[in-house]
LOTI-427161 format. One record per residue (C-alpha): x, y negated, z. Coordinates in steps of 0.05 Angstrom, whole numbers, plus 5000, padded with zeros to 4 digits. Last residue first. Example, Ala and Ser with C-alpha at 12.3 -4.5 7.8 and 13.67 -1.06 7.14 Angstrom:
% LOTI-427161
      X      Y      Z
   5273   5021   5143
   5246   5090   5156
***
This chain:
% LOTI-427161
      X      Y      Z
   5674   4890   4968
   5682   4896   4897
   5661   4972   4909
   5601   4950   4941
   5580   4902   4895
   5595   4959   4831
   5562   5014   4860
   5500   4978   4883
   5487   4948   4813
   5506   4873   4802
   5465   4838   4757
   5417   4809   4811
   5476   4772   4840
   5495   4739   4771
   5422   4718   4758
   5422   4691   4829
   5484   4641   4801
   5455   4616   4749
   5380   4608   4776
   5412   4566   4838
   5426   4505   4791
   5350   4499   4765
   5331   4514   4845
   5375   4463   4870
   5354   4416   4809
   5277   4433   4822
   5293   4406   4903
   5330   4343   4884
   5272   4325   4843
   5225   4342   4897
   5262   4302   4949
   5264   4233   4899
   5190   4250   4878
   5180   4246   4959
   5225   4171   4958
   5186   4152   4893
   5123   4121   4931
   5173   4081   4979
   5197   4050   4922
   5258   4004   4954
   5252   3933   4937
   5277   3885   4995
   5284   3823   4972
   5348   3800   4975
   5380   3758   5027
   5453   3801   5006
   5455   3830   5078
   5383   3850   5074
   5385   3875   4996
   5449   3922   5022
   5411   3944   5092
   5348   3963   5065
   5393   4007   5004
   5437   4033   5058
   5371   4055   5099
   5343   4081   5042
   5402   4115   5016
   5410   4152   5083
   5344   4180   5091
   5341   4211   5023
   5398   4229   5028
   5378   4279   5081
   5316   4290   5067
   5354   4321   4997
   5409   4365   5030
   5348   4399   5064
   5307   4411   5014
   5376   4424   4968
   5399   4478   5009
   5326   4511   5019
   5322   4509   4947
   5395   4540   4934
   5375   4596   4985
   5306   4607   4953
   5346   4616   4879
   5395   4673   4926
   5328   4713   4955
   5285   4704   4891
   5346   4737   4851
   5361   4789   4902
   5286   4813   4906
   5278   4808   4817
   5345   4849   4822
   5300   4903   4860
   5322   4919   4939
   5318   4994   4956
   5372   5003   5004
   5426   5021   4961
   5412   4951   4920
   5411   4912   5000
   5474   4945   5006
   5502   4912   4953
   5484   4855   4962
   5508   4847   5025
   5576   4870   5004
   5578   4818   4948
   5566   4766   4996
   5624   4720   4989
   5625   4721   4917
   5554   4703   4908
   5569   4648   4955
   5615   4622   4917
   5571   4619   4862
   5518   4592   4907
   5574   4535   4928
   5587   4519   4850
   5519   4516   4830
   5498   4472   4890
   5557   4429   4878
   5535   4419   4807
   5460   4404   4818
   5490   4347   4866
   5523   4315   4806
   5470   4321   4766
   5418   4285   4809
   5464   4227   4818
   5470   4226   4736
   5398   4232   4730
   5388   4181   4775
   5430   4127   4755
   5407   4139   4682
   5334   4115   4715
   5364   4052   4754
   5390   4029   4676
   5330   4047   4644
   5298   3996   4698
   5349   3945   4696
   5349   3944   4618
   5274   3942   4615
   5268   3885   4664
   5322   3845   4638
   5290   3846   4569
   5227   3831   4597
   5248   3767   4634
   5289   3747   4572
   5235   3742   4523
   5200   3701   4580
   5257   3654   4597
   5265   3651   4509
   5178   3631   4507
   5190   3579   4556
   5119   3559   4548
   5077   3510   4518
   5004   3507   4508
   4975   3452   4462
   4901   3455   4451
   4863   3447   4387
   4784   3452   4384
   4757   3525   4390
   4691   3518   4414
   4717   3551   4467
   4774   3496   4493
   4818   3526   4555
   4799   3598   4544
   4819   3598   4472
   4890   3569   4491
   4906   3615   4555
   4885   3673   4519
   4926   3650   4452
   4984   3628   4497
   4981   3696   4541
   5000   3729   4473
   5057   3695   4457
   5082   3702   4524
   5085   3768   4529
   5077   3788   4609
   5088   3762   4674
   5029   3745   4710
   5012   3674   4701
   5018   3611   4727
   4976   3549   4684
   5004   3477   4696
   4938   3431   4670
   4960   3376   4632
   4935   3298   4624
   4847   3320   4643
   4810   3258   4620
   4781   3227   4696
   4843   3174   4692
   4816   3144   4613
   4739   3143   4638
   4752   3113   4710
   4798   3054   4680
   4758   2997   4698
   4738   3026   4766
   4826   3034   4775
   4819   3045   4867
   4772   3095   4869
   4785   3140   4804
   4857   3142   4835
   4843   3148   4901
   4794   3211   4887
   4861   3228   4849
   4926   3234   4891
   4981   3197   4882
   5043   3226   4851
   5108   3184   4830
   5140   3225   4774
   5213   3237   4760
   5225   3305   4765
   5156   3323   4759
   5179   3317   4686
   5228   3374   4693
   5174   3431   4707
   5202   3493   4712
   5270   3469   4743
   5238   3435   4799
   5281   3391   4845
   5257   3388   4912
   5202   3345   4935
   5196   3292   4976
   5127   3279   5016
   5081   3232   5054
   5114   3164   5019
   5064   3111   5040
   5036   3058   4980
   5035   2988   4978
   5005   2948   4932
   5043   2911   4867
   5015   2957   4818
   5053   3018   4852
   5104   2993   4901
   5135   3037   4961
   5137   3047   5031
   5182   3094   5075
   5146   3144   5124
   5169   3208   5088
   5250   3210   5078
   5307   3188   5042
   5273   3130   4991
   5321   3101   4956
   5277   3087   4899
   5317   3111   4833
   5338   3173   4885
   5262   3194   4904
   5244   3189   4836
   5294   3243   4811
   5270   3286   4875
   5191   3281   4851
   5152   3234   4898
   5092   3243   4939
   5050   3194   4946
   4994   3156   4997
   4939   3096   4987
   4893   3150   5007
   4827   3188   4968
   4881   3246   4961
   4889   3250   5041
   4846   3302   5063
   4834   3344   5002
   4899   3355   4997
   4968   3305   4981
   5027   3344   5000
   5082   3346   5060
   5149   3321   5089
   5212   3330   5069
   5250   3374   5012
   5183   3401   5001
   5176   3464   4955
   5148   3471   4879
   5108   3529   4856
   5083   3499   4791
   5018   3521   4810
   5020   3497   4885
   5044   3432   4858
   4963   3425   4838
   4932   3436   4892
   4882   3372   4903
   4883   3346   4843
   4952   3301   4815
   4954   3233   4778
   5025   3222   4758
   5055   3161   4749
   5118   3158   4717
   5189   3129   4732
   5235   3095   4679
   5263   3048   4728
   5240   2984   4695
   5275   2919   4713
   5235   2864   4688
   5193   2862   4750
   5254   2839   4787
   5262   2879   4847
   5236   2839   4914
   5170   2863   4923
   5192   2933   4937
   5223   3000   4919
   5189   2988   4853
   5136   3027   4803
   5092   3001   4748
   5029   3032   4725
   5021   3018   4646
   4951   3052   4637
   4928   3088   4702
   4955   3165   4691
   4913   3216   4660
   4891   3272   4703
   4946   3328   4733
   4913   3409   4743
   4942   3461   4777
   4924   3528   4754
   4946   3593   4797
   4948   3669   4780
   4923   3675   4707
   4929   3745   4681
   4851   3763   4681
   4820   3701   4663
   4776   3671   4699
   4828   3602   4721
   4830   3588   4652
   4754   3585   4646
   4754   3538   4716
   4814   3487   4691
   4782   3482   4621
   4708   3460   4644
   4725   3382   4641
   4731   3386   4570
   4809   3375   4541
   4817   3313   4496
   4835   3322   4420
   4889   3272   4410
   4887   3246   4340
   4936   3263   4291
   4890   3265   4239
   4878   3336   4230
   4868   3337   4303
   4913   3342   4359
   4921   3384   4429
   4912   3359   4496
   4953   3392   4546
   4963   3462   4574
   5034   3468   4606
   5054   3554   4619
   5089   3584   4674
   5118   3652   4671
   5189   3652   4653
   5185   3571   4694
   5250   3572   4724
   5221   3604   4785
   5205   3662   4746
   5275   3667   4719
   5294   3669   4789
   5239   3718   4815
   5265   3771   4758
   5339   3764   4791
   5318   3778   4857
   5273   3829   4847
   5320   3865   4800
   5370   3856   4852
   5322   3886   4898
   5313   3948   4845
   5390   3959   4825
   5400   3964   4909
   5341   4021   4912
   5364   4050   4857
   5438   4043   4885
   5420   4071   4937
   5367   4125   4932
   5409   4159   4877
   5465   4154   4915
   5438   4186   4973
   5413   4239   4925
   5468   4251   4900
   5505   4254   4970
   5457   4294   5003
   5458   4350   4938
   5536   4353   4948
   5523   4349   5026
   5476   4395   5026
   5528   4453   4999
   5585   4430   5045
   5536   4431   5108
   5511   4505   5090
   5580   4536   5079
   5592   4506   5143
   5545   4537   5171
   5554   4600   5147
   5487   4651   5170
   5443   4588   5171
   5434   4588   5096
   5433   4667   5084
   5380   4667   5153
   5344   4616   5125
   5339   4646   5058
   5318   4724   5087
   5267   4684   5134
   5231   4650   5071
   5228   4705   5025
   5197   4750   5087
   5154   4691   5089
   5128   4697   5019
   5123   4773   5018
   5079   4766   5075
   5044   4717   5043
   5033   4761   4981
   5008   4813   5029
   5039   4873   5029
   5034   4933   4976
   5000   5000   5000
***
């Protein structure tokens, strides 16, 4: 009467853990090939991801995935203005993140550190007529100080780009400038912003005061001036069409800019990093497959006598060549947790060190155990084919 298959199963089970704890040392040498790959693989995966992070985050920053809607122009070369829906359809669409949106600026607004610069001397510094949340779109930060919201926008108060900030000598929030000849209180600086140069230079107020405080000019500052669209990375040929058609739908021109060579270069970077991570892998993996086929040959070697006698007693070469291929799975299961856990923690501690973000894929880590388990078996089979081969005579002899 045959056994259970379970039976069979954990007999299987005890005979490898007994061959794998028989020679410890044996045992520790043979992990530590797999360990090491896979430690490896772990690390500098896991180090090749966060600078991928890192390095993808900086292009965004410079503006990979930001695009500028503005008015577009007729056949005549006049401007086509956007309607006053255009922020809200942009902001429904699927890869659209954040939309910040700057109205027309009052018509010839003049700008001074005070009442005593000569009116003549112009400082090349814009206006800029912001909504509530708009900087958050371009994803600018505050050298000092804070933004116009909801609170504050109906204020005599600005916030001035870090080019502006210079012209004016103005060092920090509290300091007064001139727009129009009235006073206005400096609430923010900003810091530079490579995405979006012309906020460079631009004085922002806020708009409720705006439309307030220019009644003569309520039509020409209510006109939407550019909306600053954030996006999901992606192709940035076809988010411009999206963004486009969603901004005017009865199809009237709009002008959506992008830096289309950031973008180009964002994916290419992407998909060189990533292949790049993957040949890491297989080249960690291989390695460790290699000292497991060399220590189970060994071991073959070693155990010749066992073999042997487990022929004269009965044993099949289908028994010895389950028994040796669940050795060389046990080794790498074990050699595998085991760099598993260590290239994690070098990979957390690399991106930590280097202020990085971290980036390991803690989803991959049990594909990283399985992989390095199927390569232990793949490079077991050699080896456990060579034990099954031998015939009782011939292993006991050799022993």
């Amino acid at each position: 009467m045959s056994k259970p298959l379970a039976t069979r199963i954990a007999d299987l089970l005890h005979a490898a853990w007994i061959g794998a704890t028989g020679r410890v040392s044996r045992t520790i040498l043979a992990s530590l090939g797999i360990a090491l790959g896979v430690a490896a693989y772990v690390a500098l995966s896991g180090i090749a991801a966060s600078n991928q992070a890192a390095l993808l985050a900086r292009l965004d920053a410079l503006g990979a995935n930001l695009q500028v809607v503005a008015p577009g122009q007729d056949a005549t070369g006049q401007p086509v203005p956007l309607p006053d829906y255009a922020p809200e359809t942009i902001a429904r669409q699927p890869a659209v993140e954040r939309v910040g949106v700057f109205l027309t600026p009052p018509a010839s607004a003049q700008v001074f550190k005070n009442e005593l610069v000569p009116k003549t001397n112009g400082n090349a510094l814009a206006v800029a007529v912001m909504r509530p949340g708009a900087l958050k779109a371009v994803d600018v930060s505050f050298a000092q100080g804070r933004g116009i919201d909801a609170h504050n926008e109906s204020l005599p108060v600005t916030v001035l780009g870090s080019e502006a900030a210079y012209r004016l000598g103005v060092n920090e929030p509290g300091d007064r400038i001139l727009i129009d000849n009235e006073w206005y209180g400096v609430i923010g600086i900003l810091d530079p912003v490579p995405q979006a140069q012309a906020i460079n230079s631009s004085v922002i107020i806020g708009a409720r005061w705006a439309l307030d405080h220019y009644p003569d000019q309520t039509e020409s500052i209510g006109a939407i001036n550019q909306i600053y669209v954030r996006t999901t990375p992606g192709n940035a040929e076809s988010l411009r069409r999206m963004i486009a058609h969603a901004a005017n739908l009865a199809g009237g021109n709009v002008s959506v800019t992008a830096s289309a060579d950031l973008s180009q270069a964002r994916n290419a970077t992407n998909d060189s990093l990533t292949a790049l991570g993957l040949m890491i892998g297989v080249i960690a993996l291989a390695v460790g497959g290699m000292s497991i086929a060399n220590m189970m040959i060994v071991t073959v070697m070693e155990r010749r006598g066992e073999i042997g006698l487990r022929r004269a007693l009965g044993a099949t070469p289908g028994n010895i060549r389950l028994q040796f291929v669940a050795e060389a799975a046990l080794l790498s299961a074990i050699g595998g947790f085991t760099g598993v856990v260590i290239g994690a923690g070098a990979a957390m501690s690399v991106a930590v060190g280097a202020g990085q973000p971290p980036a390991l894929d803690w989803a991959g880590l049990p594909m990283a155990w399985g992989a390095a388990v199927l390569v232990g078996i793949l490079a077991g089979l050699y080896p456990a084919s060579r034990a099954a081969r031998l015939t009782p005579t011939e292993a006991l002899r050799g022993e």
